[in-house]
Short mmCIF file of the C-alpha atoms (twelve columns), coordinates in Angstrom:
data_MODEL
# 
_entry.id   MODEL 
# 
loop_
_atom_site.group_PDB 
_atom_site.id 
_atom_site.type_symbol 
_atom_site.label_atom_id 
_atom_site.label_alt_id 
_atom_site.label_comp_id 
_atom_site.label_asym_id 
_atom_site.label_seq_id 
_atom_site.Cartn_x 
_atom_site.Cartn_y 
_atom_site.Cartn_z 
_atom_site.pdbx_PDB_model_num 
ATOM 1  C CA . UNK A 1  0.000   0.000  0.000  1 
ATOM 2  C CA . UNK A 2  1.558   3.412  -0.758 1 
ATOM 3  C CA . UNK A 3  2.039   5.842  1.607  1 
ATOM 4  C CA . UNK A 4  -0.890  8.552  0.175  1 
ATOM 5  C CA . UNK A 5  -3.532  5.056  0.417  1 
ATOM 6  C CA . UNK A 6  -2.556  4.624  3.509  1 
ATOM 7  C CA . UNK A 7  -2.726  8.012  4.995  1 
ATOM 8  C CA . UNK A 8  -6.305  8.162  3.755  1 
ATOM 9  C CA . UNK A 9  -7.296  4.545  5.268  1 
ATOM 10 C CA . UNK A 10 -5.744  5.731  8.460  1 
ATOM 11 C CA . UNK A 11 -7.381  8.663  8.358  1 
ATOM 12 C CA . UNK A 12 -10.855 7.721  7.988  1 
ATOM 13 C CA . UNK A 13 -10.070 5.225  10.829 1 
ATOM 14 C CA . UNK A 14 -10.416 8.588  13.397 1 
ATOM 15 C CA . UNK A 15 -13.145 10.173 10.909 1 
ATOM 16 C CA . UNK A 16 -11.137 13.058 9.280  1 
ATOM 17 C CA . UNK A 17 -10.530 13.873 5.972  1 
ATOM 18 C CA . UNK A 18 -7.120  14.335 4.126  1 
ATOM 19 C CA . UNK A 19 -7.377  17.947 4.678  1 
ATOM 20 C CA . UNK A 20 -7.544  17.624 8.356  1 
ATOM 21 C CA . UNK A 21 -4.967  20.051 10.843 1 
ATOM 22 C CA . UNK A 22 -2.747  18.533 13.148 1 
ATOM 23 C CA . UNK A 23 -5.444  20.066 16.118 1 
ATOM 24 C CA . UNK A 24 -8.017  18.206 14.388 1 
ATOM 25 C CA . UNK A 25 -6.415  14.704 14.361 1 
ATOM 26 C CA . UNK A 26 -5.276  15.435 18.362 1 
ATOM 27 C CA . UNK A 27 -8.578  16.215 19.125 1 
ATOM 28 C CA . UNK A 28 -10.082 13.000 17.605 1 
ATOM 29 C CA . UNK A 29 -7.363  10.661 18.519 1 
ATOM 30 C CA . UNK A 30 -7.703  12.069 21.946 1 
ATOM 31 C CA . UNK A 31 -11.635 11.454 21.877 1 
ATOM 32 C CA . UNK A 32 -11.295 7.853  20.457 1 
ATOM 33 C CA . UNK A 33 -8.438  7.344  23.071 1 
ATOM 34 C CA . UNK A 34 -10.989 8.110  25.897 1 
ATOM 35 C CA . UNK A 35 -13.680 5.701  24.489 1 
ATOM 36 C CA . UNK A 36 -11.278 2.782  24.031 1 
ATOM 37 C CA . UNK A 37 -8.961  2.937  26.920 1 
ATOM 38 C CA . UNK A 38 -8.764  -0.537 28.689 1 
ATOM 39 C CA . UNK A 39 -9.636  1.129  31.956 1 
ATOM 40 C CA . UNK A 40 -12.802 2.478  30.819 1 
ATOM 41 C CA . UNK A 41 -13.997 -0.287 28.768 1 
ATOM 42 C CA . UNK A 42 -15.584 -3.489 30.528 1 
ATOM 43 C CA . UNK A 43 -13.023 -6.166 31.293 1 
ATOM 44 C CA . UNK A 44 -15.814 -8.935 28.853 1 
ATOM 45 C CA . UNK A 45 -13.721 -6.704 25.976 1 
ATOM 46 C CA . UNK A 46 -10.101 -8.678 26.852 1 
ATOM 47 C CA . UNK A 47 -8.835  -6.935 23.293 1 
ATOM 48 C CA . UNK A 48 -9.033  -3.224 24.331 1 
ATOM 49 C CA . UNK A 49 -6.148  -2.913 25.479 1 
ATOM 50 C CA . UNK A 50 -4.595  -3.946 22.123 1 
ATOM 51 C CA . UNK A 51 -7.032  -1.832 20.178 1 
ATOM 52 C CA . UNK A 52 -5.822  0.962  22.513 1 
ATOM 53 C CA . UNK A 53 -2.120  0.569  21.167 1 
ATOM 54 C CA . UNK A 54 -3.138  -0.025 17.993 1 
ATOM 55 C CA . UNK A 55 -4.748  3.338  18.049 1 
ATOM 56 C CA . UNK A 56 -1.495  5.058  19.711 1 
ATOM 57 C CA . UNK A 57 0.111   3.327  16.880 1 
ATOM 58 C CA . UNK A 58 -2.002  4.373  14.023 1 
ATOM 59 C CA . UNK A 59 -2.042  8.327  15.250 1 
ATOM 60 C CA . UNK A 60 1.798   8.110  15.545 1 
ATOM 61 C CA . UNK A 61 1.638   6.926  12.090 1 
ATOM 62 C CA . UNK A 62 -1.083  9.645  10.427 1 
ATOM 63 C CA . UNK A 63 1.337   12.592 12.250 1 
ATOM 64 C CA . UNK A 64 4.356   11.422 10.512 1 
ATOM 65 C CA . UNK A 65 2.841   10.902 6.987  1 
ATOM 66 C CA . UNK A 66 1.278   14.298 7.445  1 
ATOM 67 C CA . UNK A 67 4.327   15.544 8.057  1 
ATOM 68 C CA . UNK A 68 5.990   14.567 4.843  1 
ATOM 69 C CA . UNK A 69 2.807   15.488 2.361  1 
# 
């Protein structure tokens, strides 16, 4: 997948379009972030806490492809 593709997938993964600002992707990561934490979620969901790194992971990601296009 090339970089541009998968900037976009990421980016529809927090709900923001390519066009998005750097206070716009904090705010949604943040938000997403506070939904999916493992502490807030019930412990029946034993994958949270790896969708909650995932996440980390994916927004670490989106900030440094935005940086370069």
């Amino acid at each position: 997948m090339s970089a541009k593709r998968r900037l976009q997938f990421l980016l529809r993964r927090f709900d923001l379009d390519p066009s998005c600002s750097e206070q716009e992707l904090t705010k949604s990561y943040k938000s997403l972030a506070q939904r999916l934490h493992p502490d807030k979620t019930s412990d029946e969901e034993p994958r949270s806490s790896k969708v909650f790194v995932e996440l980390r992971e994916d927004y670490e990601e989106v900030q440094r492809l935005l940086r370069v296009f």
